[in-house]
C-alpha positions in Angstrom: 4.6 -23.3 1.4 1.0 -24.6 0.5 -1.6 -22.9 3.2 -4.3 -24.6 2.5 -2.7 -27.7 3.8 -2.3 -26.4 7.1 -4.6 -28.7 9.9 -7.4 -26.6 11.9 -6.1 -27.5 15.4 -9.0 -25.5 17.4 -8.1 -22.5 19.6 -8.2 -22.5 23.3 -4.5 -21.0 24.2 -2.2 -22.4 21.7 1.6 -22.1 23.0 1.1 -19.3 24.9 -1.0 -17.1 21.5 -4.6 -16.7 23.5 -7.9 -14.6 22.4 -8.2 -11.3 24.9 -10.2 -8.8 25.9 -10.2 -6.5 23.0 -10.5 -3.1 25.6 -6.9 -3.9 26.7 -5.2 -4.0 23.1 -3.7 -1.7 20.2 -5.7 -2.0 16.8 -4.0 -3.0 13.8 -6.8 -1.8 10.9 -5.7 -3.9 7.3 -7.3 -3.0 4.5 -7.5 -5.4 1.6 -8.2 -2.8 -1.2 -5.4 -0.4 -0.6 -2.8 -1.8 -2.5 1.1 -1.2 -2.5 4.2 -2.6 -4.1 4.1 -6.2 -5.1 6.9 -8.2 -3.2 9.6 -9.6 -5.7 10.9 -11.6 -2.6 14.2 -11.6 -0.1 17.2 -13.3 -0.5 21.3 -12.8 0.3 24.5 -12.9 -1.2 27.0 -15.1 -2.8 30.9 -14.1 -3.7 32.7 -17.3 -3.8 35.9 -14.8 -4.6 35.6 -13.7 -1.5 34.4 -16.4 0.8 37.1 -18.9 -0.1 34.9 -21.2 -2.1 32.5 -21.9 0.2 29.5 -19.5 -0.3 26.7 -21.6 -0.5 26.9 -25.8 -0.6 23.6 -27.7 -1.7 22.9 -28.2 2.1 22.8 -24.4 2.7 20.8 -23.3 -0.5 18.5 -26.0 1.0 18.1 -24.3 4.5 18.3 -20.5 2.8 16.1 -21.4 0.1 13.3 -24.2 1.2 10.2 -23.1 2.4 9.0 -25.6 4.8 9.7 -25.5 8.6 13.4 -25.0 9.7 14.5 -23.1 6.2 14.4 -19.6 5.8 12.4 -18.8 2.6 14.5 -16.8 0.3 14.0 -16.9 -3.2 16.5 -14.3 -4.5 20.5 -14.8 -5.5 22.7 -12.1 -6.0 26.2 -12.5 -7.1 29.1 -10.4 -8.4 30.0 -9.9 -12.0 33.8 -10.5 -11.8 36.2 -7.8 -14.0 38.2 -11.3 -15.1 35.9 -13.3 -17.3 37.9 -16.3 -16.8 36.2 -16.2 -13.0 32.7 -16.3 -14.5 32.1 -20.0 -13.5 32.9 -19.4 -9.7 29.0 -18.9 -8.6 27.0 -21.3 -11.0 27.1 -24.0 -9.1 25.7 -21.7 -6.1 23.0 -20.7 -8.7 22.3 -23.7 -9.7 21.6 -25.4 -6.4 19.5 -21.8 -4.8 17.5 -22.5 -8.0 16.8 -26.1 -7.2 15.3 -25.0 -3.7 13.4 -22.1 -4.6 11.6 -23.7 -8.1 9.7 -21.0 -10.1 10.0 -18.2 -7.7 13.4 -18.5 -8.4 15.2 -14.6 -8.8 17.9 -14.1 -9.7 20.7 -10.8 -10.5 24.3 -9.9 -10.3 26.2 -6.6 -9.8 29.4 -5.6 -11.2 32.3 -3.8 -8.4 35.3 -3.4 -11.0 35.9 -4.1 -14.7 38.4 -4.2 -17.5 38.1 -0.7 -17.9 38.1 0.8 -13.6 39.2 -0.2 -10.6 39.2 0.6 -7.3 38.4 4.2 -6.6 38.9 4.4 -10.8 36.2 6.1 -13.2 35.3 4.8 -16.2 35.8 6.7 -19.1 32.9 7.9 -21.2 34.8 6.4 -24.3 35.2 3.2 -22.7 31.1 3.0 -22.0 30.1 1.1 -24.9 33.3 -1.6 -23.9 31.5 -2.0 -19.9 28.2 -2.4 -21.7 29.5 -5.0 -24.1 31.3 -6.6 -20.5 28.0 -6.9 -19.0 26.4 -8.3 -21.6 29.2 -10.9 -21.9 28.4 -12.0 -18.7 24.6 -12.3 -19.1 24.9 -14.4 -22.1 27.4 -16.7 -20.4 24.7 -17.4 -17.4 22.4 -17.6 -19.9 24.0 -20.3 -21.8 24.8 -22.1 -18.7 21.3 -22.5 -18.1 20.2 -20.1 -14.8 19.6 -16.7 -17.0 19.9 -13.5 -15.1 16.7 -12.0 -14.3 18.8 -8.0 -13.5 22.2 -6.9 -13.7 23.0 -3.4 -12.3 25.4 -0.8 -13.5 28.0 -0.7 -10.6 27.9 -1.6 -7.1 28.7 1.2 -4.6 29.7 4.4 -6.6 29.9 6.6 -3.2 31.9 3.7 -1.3 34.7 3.5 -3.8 38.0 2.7 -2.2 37.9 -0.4 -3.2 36.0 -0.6 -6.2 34.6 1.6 -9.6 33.8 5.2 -8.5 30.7 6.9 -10.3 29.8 10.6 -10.1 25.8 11.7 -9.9 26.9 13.1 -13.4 28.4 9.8 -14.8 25.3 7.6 -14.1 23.2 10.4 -15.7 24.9 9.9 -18.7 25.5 6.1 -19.0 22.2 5.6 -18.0 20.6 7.8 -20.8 22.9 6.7 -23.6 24.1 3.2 -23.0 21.7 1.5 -20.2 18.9 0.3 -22.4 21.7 -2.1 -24.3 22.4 -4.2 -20.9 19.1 -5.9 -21.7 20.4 -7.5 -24.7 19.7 -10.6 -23.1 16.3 -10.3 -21.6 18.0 -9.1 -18.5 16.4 -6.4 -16.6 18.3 -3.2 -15.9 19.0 -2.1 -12.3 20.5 1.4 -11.4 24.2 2.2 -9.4 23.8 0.7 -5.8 24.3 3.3 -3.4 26.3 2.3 -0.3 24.2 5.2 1.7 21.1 5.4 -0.2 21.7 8.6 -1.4 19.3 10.4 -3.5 21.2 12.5 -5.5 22.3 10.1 -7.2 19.2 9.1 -8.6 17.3 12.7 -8.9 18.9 13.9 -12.5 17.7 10.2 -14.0 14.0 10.4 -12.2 13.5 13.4 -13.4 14.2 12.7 -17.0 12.0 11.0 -18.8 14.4 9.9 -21.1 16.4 8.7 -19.1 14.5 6.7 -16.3 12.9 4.6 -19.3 16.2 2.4 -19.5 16.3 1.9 -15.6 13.6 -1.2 -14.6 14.8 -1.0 -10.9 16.4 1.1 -8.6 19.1 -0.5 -6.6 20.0 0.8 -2.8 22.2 0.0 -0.3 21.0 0.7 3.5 24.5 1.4 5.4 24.6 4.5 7.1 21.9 3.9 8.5 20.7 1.8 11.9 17.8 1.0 14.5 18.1 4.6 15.7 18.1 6.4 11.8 14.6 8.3 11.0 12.0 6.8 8.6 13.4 9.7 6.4 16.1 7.7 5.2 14.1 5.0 3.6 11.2 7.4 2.2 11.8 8.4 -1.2 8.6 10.2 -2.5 10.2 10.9 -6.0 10.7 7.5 -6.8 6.8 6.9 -5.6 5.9 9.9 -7.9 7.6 7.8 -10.2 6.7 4.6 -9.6 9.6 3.1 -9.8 10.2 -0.7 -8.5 13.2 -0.5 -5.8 15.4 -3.7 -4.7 17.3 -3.1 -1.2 20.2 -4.9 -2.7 22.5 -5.4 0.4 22.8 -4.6 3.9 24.0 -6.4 7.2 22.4 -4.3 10.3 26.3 -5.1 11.7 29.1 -7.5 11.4 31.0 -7.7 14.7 28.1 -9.9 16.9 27.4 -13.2 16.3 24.1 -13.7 13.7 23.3 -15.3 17.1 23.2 -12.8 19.8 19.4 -12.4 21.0 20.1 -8.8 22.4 23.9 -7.8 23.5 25.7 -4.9 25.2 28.9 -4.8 23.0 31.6 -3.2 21.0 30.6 -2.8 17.0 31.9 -0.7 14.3 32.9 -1.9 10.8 32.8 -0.3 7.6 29.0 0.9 7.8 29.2 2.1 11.5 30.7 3.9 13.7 32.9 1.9 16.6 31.0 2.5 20.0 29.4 0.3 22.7 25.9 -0.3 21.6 22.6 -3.1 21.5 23.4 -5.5 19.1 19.4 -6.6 18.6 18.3 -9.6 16.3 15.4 -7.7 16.1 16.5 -4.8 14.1 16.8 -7.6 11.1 12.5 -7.3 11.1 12.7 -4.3 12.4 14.9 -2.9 9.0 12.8 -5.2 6.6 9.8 -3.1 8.2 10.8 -0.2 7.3 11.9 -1.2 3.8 8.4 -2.5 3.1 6.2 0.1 4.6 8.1 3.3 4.5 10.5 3.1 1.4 8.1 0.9 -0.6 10.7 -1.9 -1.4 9.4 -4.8 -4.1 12.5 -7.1 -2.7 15.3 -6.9 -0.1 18.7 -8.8 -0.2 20.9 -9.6 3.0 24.6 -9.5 2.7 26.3 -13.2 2.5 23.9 -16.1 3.2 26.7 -17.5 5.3 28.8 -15.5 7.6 29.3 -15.3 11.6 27.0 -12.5 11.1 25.0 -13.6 8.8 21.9 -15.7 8.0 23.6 -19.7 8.0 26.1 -19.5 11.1 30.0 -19.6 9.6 33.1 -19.6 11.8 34.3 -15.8 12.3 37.7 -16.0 9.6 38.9 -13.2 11.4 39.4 -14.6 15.1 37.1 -11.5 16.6 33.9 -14.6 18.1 34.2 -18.0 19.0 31.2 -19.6 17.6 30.5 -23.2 19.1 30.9 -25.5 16.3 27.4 -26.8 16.7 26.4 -23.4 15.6 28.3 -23.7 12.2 25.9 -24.6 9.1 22.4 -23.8 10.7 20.4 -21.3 10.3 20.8 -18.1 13.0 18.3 -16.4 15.1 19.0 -13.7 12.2 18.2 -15.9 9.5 14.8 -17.3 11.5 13.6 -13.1 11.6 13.8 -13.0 8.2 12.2 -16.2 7.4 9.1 -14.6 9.6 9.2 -12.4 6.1 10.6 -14.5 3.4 8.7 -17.8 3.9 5.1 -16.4 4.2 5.4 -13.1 2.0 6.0 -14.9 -1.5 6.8 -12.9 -4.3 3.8 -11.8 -6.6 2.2 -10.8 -2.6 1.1 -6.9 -3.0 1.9 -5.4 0.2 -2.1 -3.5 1.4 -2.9 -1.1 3.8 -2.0 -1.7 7.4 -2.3 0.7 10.8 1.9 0.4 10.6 2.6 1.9 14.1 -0.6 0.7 16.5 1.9 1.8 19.7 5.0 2.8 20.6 8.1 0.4 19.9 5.3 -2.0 18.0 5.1 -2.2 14.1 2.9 -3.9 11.4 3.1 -4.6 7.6 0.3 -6.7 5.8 0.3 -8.3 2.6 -2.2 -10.6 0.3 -0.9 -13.1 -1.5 -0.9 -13.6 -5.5 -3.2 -15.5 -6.0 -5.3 -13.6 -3.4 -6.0 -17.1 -1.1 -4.5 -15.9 2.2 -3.5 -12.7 4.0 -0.2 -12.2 6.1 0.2 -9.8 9.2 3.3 -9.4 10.5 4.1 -7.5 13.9 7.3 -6.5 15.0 8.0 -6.2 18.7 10.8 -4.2 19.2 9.9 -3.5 23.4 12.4 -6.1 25.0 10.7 -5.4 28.2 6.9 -6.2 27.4 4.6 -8.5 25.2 2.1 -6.8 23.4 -1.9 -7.1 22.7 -2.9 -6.5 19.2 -6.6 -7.1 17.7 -6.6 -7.3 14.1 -9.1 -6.4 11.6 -9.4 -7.5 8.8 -12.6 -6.7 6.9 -13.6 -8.2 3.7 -12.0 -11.6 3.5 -12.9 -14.8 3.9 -10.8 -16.0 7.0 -11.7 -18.3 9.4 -8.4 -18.5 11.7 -4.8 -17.2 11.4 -1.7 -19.8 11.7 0.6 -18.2 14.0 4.3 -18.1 13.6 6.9 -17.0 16.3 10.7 -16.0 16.4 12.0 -14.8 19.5 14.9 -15.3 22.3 13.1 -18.6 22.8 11.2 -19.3 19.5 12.8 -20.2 15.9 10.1 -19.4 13.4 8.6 -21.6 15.9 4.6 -22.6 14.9 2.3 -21.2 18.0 -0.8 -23.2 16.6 -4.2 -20.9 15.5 -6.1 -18.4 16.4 -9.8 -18.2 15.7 -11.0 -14.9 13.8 -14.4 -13.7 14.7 -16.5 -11.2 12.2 -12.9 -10.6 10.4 -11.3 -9.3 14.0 -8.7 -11.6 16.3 -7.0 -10.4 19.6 -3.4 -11.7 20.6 -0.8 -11.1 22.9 2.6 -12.0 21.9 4.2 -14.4 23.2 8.4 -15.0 23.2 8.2 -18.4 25.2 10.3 -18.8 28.5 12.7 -15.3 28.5 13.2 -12.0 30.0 13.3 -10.6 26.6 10.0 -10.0 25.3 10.8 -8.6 22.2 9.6 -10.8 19.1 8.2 -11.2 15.1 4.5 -12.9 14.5 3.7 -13.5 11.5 0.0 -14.7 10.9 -1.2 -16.7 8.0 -4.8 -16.4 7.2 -6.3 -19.0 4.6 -9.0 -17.4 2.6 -10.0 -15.2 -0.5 -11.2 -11.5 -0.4 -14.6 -10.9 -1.0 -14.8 -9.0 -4.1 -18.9 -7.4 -4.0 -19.2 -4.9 -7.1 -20.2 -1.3 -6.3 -23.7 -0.4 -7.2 -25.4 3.0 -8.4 -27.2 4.1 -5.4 -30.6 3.1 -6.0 -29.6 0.5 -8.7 -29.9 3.3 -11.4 -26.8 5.2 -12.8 -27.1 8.8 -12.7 -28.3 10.5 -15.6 -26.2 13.4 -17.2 -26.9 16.0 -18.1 -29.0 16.1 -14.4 -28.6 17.5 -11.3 -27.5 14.4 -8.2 -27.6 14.7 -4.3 -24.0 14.6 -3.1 -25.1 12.0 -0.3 -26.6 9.4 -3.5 -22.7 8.6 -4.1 -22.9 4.6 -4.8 -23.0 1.8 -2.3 -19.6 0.5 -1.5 -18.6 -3.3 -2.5 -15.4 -4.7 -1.0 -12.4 -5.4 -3.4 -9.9 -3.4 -5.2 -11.8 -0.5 -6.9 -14.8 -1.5 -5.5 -14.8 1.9 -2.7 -17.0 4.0 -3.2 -15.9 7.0 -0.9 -13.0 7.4 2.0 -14.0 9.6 5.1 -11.2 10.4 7.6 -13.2 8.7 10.5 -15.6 6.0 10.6 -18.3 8.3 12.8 -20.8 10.1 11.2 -20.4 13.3 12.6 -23.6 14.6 11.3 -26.9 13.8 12.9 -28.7 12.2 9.8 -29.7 9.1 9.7 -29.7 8.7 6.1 -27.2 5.9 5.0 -26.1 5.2 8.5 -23.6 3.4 9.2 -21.1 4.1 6.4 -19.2 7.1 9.1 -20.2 9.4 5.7 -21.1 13.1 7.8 -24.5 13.7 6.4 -26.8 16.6 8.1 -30.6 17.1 7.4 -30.9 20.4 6.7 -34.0 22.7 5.9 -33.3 21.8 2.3 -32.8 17.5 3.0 -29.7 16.3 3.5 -26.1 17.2 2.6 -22.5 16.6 2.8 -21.0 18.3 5.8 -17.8 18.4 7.8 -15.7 17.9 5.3 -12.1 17.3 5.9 -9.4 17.4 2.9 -8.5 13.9 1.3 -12.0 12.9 1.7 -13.9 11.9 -1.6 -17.3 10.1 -2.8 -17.2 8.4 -6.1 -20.9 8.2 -8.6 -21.8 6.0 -11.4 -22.6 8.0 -14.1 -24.3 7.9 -17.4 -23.8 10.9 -20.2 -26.7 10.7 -22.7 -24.9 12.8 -24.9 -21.0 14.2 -25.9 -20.9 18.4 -25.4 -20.1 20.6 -23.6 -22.0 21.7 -20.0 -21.6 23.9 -17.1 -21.1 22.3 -14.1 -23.2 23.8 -10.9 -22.9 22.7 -6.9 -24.6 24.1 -3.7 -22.4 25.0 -1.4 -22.1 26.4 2.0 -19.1 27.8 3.9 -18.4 29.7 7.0 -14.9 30.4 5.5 -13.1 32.1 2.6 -10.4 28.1 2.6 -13.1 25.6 1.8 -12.4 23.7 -1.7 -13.0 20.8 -3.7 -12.4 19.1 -7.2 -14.1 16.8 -9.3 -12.7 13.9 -11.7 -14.0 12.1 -14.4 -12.4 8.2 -14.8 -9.3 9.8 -12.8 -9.0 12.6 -15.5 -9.5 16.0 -13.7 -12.4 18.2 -14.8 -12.9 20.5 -12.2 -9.4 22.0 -10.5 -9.3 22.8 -6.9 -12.1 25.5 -6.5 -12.3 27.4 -3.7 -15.9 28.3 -2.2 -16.0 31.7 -1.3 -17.6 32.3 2.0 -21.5 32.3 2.0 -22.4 33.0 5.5 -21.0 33.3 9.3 -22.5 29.7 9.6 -22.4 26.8 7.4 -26.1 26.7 6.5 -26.6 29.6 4.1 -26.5 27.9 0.3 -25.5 29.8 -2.9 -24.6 27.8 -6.1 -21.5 28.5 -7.5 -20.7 27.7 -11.0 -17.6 25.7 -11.7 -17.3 26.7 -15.3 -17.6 24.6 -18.2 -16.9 20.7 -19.0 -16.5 18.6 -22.2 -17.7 15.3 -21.6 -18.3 12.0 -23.7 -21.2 9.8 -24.1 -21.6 6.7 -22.0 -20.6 5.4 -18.7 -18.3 7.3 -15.9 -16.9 7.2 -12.8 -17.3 11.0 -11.3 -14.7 11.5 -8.2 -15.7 14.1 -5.4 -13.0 15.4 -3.8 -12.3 17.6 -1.1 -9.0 19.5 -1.1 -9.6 21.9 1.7 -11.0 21.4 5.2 -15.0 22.1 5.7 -16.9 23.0 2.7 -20.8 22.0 2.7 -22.6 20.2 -0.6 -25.9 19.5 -0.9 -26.3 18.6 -5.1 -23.8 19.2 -8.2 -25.6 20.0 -11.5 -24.5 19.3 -14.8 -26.0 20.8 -17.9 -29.5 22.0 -18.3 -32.0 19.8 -16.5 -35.4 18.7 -17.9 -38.5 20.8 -17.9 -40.0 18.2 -15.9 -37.9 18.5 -12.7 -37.6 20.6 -9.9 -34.4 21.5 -8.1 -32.8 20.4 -4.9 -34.3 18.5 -1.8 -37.8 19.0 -1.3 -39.2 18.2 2.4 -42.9 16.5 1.2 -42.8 20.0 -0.6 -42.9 20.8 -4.4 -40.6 23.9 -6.0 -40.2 26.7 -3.8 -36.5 28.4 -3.8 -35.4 25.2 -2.2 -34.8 27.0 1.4 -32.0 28.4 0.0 -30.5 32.1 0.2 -29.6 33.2 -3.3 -26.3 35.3 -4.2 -26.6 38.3 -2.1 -24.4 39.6 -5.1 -26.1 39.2 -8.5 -22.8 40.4 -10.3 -20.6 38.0 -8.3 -19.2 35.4 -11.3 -18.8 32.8 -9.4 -22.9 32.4 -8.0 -25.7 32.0 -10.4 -29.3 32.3 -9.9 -32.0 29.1 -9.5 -34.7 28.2 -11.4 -37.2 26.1 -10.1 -40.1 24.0 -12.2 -43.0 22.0 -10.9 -43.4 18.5 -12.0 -46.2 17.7 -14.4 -45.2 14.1 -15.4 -45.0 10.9 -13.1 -41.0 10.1 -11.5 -39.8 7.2 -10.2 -38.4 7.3 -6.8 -36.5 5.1 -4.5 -37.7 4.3 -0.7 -35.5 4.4 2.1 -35.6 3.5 5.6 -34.3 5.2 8.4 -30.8 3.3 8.1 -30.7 4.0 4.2 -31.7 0.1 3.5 -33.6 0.2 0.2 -37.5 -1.0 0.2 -39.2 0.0 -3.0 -39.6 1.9 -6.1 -42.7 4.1 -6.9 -44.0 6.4 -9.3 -45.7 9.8 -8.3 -46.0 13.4 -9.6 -45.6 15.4 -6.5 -45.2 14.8 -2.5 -48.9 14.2 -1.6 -49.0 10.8 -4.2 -45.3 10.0 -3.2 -46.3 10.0 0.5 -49.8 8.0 -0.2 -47.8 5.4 -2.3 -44.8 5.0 0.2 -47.6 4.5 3.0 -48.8 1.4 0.7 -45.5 0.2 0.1 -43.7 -0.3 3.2 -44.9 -2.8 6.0 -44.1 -0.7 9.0 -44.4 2.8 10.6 -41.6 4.7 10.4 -39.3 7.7 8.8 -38.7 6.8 5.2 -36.8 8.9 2.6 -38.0 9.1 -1.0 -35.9 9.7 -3.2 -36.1 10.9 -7.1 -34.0 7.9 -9.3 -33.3 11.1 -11.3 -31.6 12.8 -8.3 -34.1 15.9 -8.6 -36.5 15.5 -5.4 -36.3 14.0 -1.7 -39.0 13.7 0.5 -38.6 12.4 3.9 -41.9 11.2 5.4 -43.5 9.9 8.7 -45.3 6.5 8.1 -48.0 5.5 10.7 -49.6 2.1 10.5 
C-alpha cells in the first residue's frame, strides 16, 4: 500500500476516532531510535494434500495476498515438502498466484513432516542424514526450476508432536544441524531449524550454545500450540536466542479450530489437538492479541497462520467435518480473523524494524510500533482486549515528521474498516477507540503516520570534542540529536531530580555542588555518551570523582562499545553523598583519533563530578572552580593515604589564556571567550551576553567552570 497517496480529509471526529482531553488517557511513549527486529512479514498455509485441492484459487491469493482495502496483506507462503516427489507439483500453482499478489515482497518457505527415510512417529537414522539432505535439496531445485525459488526450507516440522509425522530428539537436531545443515542451502535456500509444536526450548539450547553449530541455522522455526490468551509472556520470551540474535519465524499456529474464523466473541465448547476440551471465550481478538506478543515479547521477524482457508481460518471455508454451519455467503471471503491480522499484515510491510513502544499503557490494552523501510511512515498498533470498554490513548511520538495518522479499525462492527485522520500536534495525538455500533468494545487500531524521522547528528558539547589525555565534567556529555545512534544519554525518568539548572530540560539529575555541578542520583542502566579525541596511542590511568553514601554504588566505562573500565564499585566516601575522593580506575590502552566514551552506571546512586584521563597539562587546574582559581577544589581528600583505590590531587594555576564556552541558565549556548583566570572570564562574559542573568563558563578543555551573576 502506497501512504503517501492517502487524501488529508481534515479532523473534526472522523467515524467515531476524536482528539480528547489528554488528562483522561493512557500514554503510549514510541521511540524512533530504539530499534528491534526487522519484520520479514505474515502470511498462512498451503497443503493442497490435505485440503482436497483447493488450498488457495487465484481469487483467494488475491484477497490473502493484496494490499489494498478488503485483502488482508500477507506476503509469506508456506507449504509442505511432500516424502513422494512425484507430489512436488501440487502447490505451484498456489505459489505461483500468492506471488502474483504479493510482487517483490514476495516470501516464500516449505517444511518437510515425513520423508523417504521416516515416517510417522519414525526417526531418521544418522546414516540416512546425508539421503534427507540430498531430499531437501531435490525439492528446492525443482521450485527453483519451476520458477518461484524457495527463500527457507526447515529441517522437520513438529519433532515433539510426532504421531503422525518424523520424530526428532533434542540430540538428533544437535547433530544434523552441526554436520549436515549448512548443505540444505545448496540452492540459495535459507536454513530454518526443527518447528516445535510447543515452542520448547530445549530443543534449541545445545545448537545456541554452539558456535559451530548455530552458524548453519539462518532462522529459528516455532510453533505456538500449547499455548493460549491465558499463557504467560514467558512462553514467547526466549532471551537466549536474543543473546544470540537469532532471526525467529512463528511458523504456524491457529489460536483454535472448533469456532467459526467468524465468531466476534463466543461462549463455547473447544478442544482440538493444541487444547484442551472445555467451555471457554472463543475471542477474534486473541488473533492481534497472539501476534502482539510474538512481536514485542518473543521478538518474531515474521509469523505464519495455519491454512489461509479453513472454517477457522483466515478466507471462510465450509467446516469438512460437519461440527458449524457456515452461511454460504460466508464461504470465499475474508473472516473477522483474517481482517485482525490484516490490521498487522497490510501496514507492517516487511523490511519495517519494529522500535520502542510503552507495550502495556493499562490493563487489558497493548501496543507495538514499527517504522517502515524506507523510514517514510510510522505504524502504531493497539490492541484492545477489554470487551467491556473503549479506551483513550495519547501517542507520542517524538522526532518524526508526522502531520496526521490514518486510522484503521477491525472490530465486532468494523472490517479493517478506514476511520479517517487524526491530526498530530507537536508529535503527540489523543484517541479513544472506537468499535462502531456494539456491546463489544474490544478492538485493533492501527495508525499510519506519513512522514520521515528527523535524523539531527549529535554534537560535542560546546562544539569541541574532548581532548585526551584531559580531565571532562561528567555533565559536558554531548547534546543529543534524534535518529538511530544519534542519543547521547538514557536517564530512567525524564525529571531532573537535581536542582541545577544547568542543561535543563534534558531530565539528566545534575546538582550544583560546592565544587560546580555533578552527576547525581544515579540509577543503574543509566549512561551519558562523549565525543572524544586521543592526541596520542599509550597507555593512561583513568581517574573519576566520586561520592557515595554506600559501599553498592558502581559504574563502567566503554570505548566505541569495547569495555575499558569493568564494573567498579565506589567504596563509600561519607554518610552523605557530598564528600568527593578520586578513585583510580587503573590503567587504559587507547588509540589515536576519534571515540565514542560510554558512561555507565551499573549500580544504583553513585555521585561523578569529572573523569580524568592521563596526565593533564601544566596549564590547567582541576575540577569546577566557582569564579575561583586552584584551591583543593572543595574536595575532602582520601582520609586513607594507603587506600589503593584513592589517590591524591594536584592542583596548578593557569598562566596561559583558555577558551571557554558561555551558558545560560537553561544550558543554551551564547559565546566563546578567552581568559586566564575568573576575574577576566567574568569581565569578558559581562561584555558578551545581552542580558543580566546566571551564566556558566565553561573551560572547552573541560578543566574550569565558573558560574557567574551578570547585572546590566
Amino acid at each position: 500500500m502506497d501512504f503517501k497517496s492517502l487524501g488529508k480529509l481534515g479532523f473534526a471526529t472522523v467515524c467515531g476516532m476524536a482528539l480528547v482531553a489528554p488528562a483522561m488517557a493512557s500514554t503510549v511513549n514510541v521511540d524512533l531510535d530504539e530499534e528491534h527486529q526487522v519484520i520479514r512479514g505474515f502470511g498462512g498455509m498451503v497443503h493442497n494434500e490435505w485440503q482436497g485441492g483447493s488450498g488457495l484459487s487465484d481469487a483467494d491469493a488475491e484477497l490473502a495476498f493484496g494490499t489494498g482495502d478488503g485483502h488482508i496483506g500477507l506476503n509469506t507462503l508456506r507449504i509442505p515438502v511432500y516424502a513422494n516427489s512425484g507430489s512436488f507439483n501440487k502447490e505451484v500453482n498456489a505459489a505461483k498466484a500468492a506471488k502474483k499478489y504479493a510482487g517483490d515482497d514476495f516470501l516464500f518457505y516449505a517444511t518437510p513432516w515425513t520423508s523417504p527415510y521416516a515416517g510417522a512417529n519414525q526417526h531418521i537414522k544418522s546414516s540416512d542424514y546425508q539421503k534427507y539432505v540430498d531430499h531437501l535439496n531435490s525439492f528446492t531445485k525443482y521450485m527453483k526450476d519451476q520458477g518461484i525459488p524457495l527463500d527457507a526450507i526447515s529441517i522437520s516440522n513438529e519433532p515433539d508432536w510426532c504421531g503422525e509425522w518424523a520424530c526428532w530428539s533434542a540430540d538428533e537436531i544437535y547433530n544434523f544441524t552441526k554436520g549436515y545443515a549448512d548443505q540444505m542451502r545448496k540452492n540459495g535456500t535459507k536454513v530454518i531449524s526443527t518447528e516445535s509444536f510447543r515452542y520448547d526450548k530445549n530443543l534449541y539450547n545445545k545448537v545456541l550454545n554452539d558456535a559451530n553449530a548455530i552458524k548453519n541455522w539462518d532462522i529459528l522455526g516455532a510453533h505456538f500450540y500449547a499455548s493460549e490468551a491465558s499463557t504467560g509472556d514467558d512462553f514467547f520470551a526466549y532471551s537466549l536466542a536474543d543473546q544470540k540474535g537469532i532471526e525467529r519465524w512463528m511458523t504456524e499456529h491457529y489460536t483454535e479450530s472448533q469456532g467459526s474464523g467468524n465468531y466476534w466473541r463466543t461462549v463455547m465448547r473447544t478442544g482440538d489437538q493444541a487444547n484442551q476440551n472445555k467451555m471457554d471465550t472463543v475471542r477474534a481478538m486473541d488473533v492481534a492479541y497472539e501476534i502482539h506478543r510474538a512481536m514485542a515479547v518473543g521478538n518474531f521477524n515474521q509469523y505464519t497462520w495455519w491454512y489461509i482457508r479453513r472454517c477457522y481460518g483466515l478466507i471462510m471455508e465450509k467446516d469438512f467435518g460437519n461440527k458449524l454451519q457456515v452461511p454460504s455467503n460466508e464461504i470465499g471471503k475474508i473472516s473477522k480473523r483474517g481482517y485482525v491480522m490484516s490490521q498487522f499484515a497490510r501496514f507492517v510491510r516487511p523490511g519495517a524494524v519494529r522500535v520502542g513502544a510503552t507495550a502495556k499503557p493499562e490493563a487489558n490494552l497493548f501496543a507495538s510500533a514499527y517504522k517502515s523501510a524506507d523510514g517514510d511512515s510510522v505504524i502504531v498498533v493497539l490492541v484492545n482486549r477489554d470487551y467491556k470498554n473503549a479506551k483513550t490513548v495519547t501517542i507520542n511520538v517524538p522526532g518524526a515528521n508526522i502531520e496526521t495518522f490514518h486510522v484503521y479499525t477491525t472490530s465486532e462492527a468494523k472490517n479493517a474498516q478506514d476511520d479517517g485522520e487524526v491530526e498530530v500536534k507537536n508529535g503527540s495525538v489523543t484517541i479513544t477507540t472506537d468499535a462502531g455500533n456494539t456491546n463489544n468494545k474490544d478492538c485493533i487500531v492501527t495508525l499510519v503516520g506519513v512522514g520521515p524521522q528527523v535524523v539531527v547528528p549529535r554534537e560535542p558539547f560546546g562544539g569541541k570534542m574532548i581532548t585526551l589525555p584531559g580531565k571532562f565534567e561528567v555533565e559536558d556529555f554531548d547534546v543529543p540529536g534524534s535518529g538511530k545512534g544519534n542519543k547521547t544519554f538514557m536517564d530512567k525518568d525524564s525529571e531532573n531530580k537535581g536542582e541545577s539548572k544547568y542543561r535543563d530540560g534534558l531530565g539528566v539529575d545534575l546538582y550544583d555542588e560546592g565544587t560546580g555541578v555533578v552527576l547525581g542520583m544515579t540509577q543503574t542502566g543509566e549512561w551519558l555518551e562523549y565525543t572524544v579525541n586521543v592526541t596520542a596511542d599509550g597507555e593512561y590511568d583513568i581517574v573519576a570523582s566520586v561520592a557515595s553514601g554506600s559501599e553498592t554504588s558502581a559504574f563502567k566505562l566503554l570505548l566505541d562499545d569495547e569495555e575499558i573500565v569493568p564494573s567498579t564499585t565506589v567504596p563509600k566516601t561519607g554518610e552523605d553523598w557530598q564528600t568527593y575522593k578520586d578513585l583510580s580506575l587503573g590503567k587504559v590502552k587507547l588509540t589515536k583519533g576519534e571515540h565514542i566514551l560510554h558512561l555507565e552506571i551499573t549500580a544504583d546512586y553513585v555521585n561523578i563530578d569529572w573523569i580524568r584521563i592521563g596526565q593533564e597539562s601544566a596549564s590547567s587546574t582541576t575540577g569546577d572552580n566557582n569564579a575561583t582559581d586552584g584551591g583543593d577544589n572543595g574536595k575532602t581528600p582520601a582520609t586513607n593515604p594507603d587506600d589503593p583505590q584513592f589517590v591524591t590531587n594536584h592542583f596548578n594555576v593557569a598562566t596561559s589564556a583558555e577558551t571557554f564556552a558561555v551558558f545560560d541558565l537553561m544550558g543554551t549556548f551564547v559565546g566563546r571567550i578567552d581568559a586566564i583566570d575568573a576575574r577576566e572570564a567574568q569581565q569578558k562574559t559581562t561584555n558578551l551576553v545581552r542580558n543580566g542573568g546566571i551564566y556558566f563558563v565553561k573551560s572547552i578543555r573541560g578543566t574550569r567552570t565558573f558560574k557567574f551573576s551578570v547585572t546590566k
